[in-house]
N, C-alpha and C positions, 0 to 999 in steps of 0.2 A: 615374768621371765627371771629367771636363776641369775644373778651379776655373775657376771665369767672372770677369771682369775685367770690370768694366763704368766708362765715363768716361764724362762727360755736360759737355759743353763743349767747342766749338775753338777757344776763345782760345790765348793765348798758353802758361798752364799743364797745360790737358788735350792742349793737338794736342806739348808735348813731354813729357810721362807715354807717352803712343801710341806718339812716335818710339822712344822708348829701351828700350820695350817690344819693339817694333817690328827695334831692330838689336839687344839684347844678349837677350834671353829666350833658353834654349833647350830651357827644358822645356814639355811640351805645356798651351797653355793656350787657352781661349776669353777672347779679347781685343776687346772692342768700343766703340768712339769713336759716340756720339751728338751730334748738334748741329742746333738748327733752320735753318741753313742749308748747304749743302754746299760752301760755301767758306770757307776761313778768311780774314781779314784784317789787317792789322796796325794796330794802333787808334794807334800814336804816329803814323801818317799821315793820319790822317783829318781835321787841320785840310787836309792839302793837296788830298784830294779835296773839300771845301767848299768851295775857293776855286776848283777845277778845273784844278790844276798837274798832278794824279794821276787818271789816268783810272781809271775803274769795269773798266777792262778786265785794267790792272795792277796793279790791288789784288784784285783777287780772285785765291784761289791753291785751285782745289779739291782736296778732300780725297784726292777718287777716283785724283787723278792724281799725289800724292806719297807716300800709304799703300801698301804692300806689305798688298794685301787677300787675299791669304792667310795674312798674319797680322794683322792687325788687320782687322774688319770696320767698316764704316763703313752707319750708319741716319740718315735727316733725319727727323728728328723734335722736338716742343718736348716739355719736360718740365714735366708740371704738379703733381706728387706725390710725396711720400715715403713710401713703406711700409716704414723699417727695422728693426722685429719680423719681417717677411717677407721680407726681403731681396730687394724689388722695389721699382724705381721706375714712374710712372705720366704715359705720354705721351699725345697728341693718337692714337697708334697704337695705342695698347694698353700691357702691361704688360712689362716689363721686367726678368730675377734676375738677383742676381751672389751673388757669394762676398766678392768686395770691390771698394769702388764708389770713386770718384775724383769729385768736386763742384769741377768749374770753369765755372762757369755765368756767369761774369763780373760784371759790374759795372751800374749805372742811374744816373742824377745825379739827385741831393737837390734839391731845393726849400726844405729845410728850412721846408716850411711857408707859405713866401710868398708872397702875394697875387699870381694874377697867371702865375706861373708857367707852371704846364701848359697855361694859355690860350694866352696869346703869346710864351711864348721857345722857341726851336729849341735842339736838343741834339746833341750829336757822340756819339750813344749806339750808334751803327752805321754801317756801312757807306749802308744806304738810307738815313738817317736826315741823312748830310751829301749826299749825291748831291742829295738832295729839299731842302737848302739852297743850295747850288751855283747848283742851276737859281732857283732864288727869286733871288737876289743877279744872276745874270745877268738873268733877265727886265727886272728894276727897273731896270738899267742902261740894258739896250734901249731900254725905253719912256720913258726918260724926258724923251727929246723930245717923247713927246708928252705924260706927265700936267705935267711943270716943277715935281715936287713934289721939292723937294729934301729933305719928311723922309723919303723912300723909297730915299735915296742915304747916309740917316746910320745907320750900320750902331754897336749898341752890344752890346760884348762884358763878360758880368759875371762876375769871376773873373781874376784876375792868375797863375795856378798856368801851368803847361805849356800844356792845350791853350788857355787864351785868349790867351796871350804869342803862342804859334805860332801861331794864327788869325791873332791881330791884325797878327802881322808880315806873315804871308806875304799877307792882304790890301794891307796896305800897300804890298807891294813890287809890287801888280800895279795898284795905282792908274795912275799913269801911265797903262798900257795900256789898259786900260778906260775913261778919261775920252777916248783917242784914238781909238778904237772907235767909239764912241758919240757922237761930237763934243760931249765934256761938258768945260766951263770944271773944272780942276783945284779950283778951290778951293770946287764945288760938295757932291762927295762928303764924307764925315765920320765917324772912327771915333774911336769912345772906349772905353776900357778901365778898368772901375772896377772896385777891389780892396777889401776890407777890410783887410788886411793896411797896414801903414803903408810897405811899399813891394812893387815885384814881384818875383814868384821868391823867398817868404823863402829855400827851401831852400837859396841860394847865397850868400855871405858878402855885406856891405853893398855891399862895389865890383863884386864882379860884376852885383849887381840895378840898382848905379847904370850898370853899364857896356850892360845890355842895356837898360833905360829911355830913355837916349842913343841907344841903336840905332833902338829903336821909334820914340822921337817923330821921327826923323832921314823917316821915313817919313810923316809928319804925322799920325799917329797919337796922340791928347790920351790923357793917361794921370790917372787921379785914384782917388789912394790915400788909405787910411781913410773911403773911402764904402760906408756900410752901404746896401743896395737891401731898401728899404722894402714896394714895389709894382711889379708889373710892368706895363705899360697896353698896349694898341693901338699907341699914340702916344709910347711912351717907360718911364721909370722913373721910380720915382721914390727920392731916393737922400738919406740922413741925414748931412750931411759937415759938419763942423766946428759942430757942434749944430746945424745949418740944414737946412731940407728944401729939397730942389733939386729940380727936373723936367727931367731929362737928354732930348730929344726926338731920336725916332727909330722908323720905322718897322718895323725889324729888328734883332730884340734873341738875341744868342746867350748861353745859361746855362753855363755851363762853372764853377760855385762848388764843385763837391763831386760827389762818388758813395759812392753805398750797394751794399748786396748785391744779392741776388736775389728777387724778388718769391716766385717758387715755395719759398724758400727761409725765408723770412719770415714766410710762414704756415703751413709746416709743422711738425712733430711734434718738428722739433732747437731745440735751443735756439740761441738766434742775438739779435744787436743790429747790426739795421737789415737785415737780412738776410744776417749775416754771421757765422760760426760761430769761437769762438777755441778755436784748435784746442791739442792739447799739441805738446811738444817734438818730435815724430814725428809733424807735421800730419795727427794723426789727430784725429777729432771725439770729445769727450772721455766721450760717451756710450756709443759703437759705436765699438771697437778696427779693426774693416773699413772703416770710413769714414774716407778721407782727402779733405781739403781745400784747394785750392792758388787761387793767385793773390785774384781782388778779394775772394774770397766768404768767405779765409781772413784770422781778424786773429792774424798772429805773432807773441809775442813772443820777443825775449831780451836776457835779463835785465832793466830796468827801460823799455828802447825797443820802441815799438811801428812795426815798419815802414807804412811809408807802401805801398799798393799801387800798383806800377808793371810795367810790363814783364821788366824785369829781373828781380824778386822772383820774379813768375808762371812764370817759365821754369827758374829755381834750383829751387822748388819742385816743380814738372813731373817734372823730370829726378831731384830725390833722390828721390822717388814711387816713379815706375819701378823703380829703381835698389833702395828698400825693397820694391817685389814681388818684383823677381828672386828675394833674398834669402828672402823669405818661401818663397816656391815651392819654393826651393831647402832649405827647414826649415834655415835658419841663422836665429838674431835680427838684426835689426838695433839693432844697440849706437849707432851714432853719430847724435847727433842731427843738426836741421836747423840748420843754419849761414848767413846770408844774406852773401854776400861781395860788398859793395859796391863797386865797378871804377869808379865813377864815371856821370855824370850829364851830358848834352847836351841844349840847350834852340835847338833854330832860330829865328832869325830873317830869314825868308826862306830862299832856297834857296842862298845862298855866304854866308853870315853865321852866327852864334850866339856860345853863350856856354856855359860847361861847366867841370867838375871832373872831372879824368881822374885817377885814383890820388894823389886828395890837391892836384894840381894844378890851377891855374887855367887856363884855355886858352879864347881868343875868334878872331872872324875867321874868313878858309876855314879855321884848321886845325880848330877846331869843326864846319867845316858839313862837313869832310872826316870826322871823326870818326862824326859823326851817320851822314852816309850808312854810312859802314863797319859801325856796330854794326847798322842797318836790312837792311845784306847781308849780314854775321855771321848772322843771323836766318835769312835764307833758305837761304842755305848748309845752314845744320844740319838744316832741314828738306828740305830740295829737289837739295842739290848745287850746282855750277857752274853747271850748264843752269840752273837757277830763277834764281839771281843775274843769269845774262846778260838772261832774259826780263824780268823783275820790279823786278829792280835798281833803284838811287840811284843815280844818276853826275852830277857837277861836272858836265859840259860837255855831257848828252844829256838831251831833254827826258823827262819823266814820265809824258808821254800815249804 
């Protein structure tokens, strides 16, 4: 019998477990990638398909068309179960065995509980999920000659991390256009960005987060740090900021404060906090040796830091997966553990602007947004080739649609 590989997820950590499965395997194996959608997407872009820079057309990269499905097989289906005593999972299709299973089922944003929440704020939690924002934010603009409700133009982003900073910029950067469109007086529209954090971007040194803060508000973008959000409303938020309760108003509220695991994951049989499994040194789940764990769903550590889940992690981890089945297959151990080698960090602001830490270094301006784009085609590259980078690509001076 063939050992069976099973992966369930095509983010960013299962679709490169697949690839590298995919180019370095060569002993016979039953290799199969599950995902409820049949295209992958890349989630650091998805403030720009919100704003509508990045069309639905080149953001989607399906599966069918960059897997060698003679060696990996590729099933759409959602996963709703864990059977690991029987070493099957349990889909919308039926059931599922392997020999050894790979859990990258991605990521969901926290609410942590607050009022409000799952009612009226929109979430960058998918591809659909910013599309179906997108058009919200366009409608509002349209019509707003004819409702004149200006709190239907005051768009509030809560969360200062990556994607509310890149929301909020690359919103900002298309104001102008939009109020010209629309024949809307500029200083109608309204975006605010409230953080808890006492400033944005901690991840970056004090002057970077002051230098991207100058960028954002350079865009008229109000920024307000150390407000805790209280409540979510129809009508706005409401936000605890310097012991005062304030009512931030606005008719369109984006949550981007945090993400948790996987709901499927969460209620099943593994042990897990928040739907997220910590796995060992050899991102395996510390229960079931055949279970590995990569990208949102897994919490790394080493030695006393615990990685933040990003892109980057999810792909490092993917690829040493792989890289440990070969091995396994191959009846050798794998001796070396997982290792997270951090190259650095790019934050957009707008589409020729940002701010970032490249190997230790500080780096702002196009050479940041040049950056950006590179690591976003680095990405496709390793899945896709030349051809996907030409099709799919980030480029300074061609548009995104």
């Amino acid at each position: 019998m063939k050992p069976k590989i099973l992966i369930v997820g095509g983010g960013y950590g299962g679709l490169r477990t697949a690839i590298t499965l995919q180019e370095q395997l060569k002993v016979d194996a039953d290799v199969t990638l599950i995902s409820k959608h049949d295209y992958h997407y890349q989630t650091t872009l998805l403030h720009k398909v919100a704003i509508g820079t990045l069309s639905a057309r080149k953001a989607r990269v399906y599966f069918r068309k960059i897997l060698n499905l003679q060696k990996v097989h590729f099933i759409k289906d959602k996963i709703l179960s864990f059977e690991p005593e029987s070493k099957r999972v349990i889909g919308n299709g039926g059931a599922y065995e392997y020999d050894y299973l790979v859990i990258a089922l991605g990521f969901k944003p926290d609410d942590f509980g607050i009022k409000g929440v799952e009612e009226y704020a929109h979430k960058l939690s998918s591809l659909n999920a910013a599309l179906k924002f997108d058009k919200l934010i366009e409608y509002r603009f349209k019509e707003y000659c004819h409702t004149k409700n200006a709190d239907d133009l005051s768009i509030i982003v809560c969360g200062t991390g990556f994607t509310g900073i890149e929301f909020a910029a690359e919103l900002g950067s298309r104001l102008d256009d939009l109020c010209l469109i629309g024949g809307i007086p500029r200083d109608v529209p309204k975006v605010t960005c409230i953080g808890r954090s006492d400033r944005i971007l901690p991840m970056f040194s004090k002057k970077g987060s002051a230098l991207a803060q100058k960028k954002l508000e350079a865009f008229g973008v109000e920024v307000i740090c150390g407000g805790d959000v209280q409540e979510c409303r129809s009508d706005g938020v409401i936000i605890k900021h310097n012991g005062e309760l304030k009512h931030i108003k606005g008719n369109t509220i984006l949550w981007s404060a945090g993400v948790k695991g996987n709901d499927s994951l969460e209620n099943s049989c593994l042990e897990t906090t928040k739907g997220r499994i910590k796995v060992d040194a050899y991102l395996r789940c510390p229960q079931y040796e055949n279970i590995y764990v990569v990208g949102d769903c897994a919490i790394s550590t080493s030695r006393d830091a615990i990685h933040a889940p990003t892109a980057q992690l999810a792909a490092q981890m993917g690829d040493y997966v792989g890289k440990s089945l070969i091995k396994i297959l191959n009846n050798k151990a794998q001796k070396k553990v997982f290792t997270f080698k951090h190259r650095g960090t790019v934050c957009s602001i707008g589409h020729t602007d940002g701010v970032g830490i490249i190997y230790k270094r500080s780096i702002s301006g196009e050479v940041a947004a040049f950056l950006k784009n590179f690591i976003e085609n680095k990405w496709l590259f390793g899945i896709g080739g030349a051809e996907l980078v030409f099709k799919k690509g980030q480029f300074r001076y061609r548009t995104s649609n």
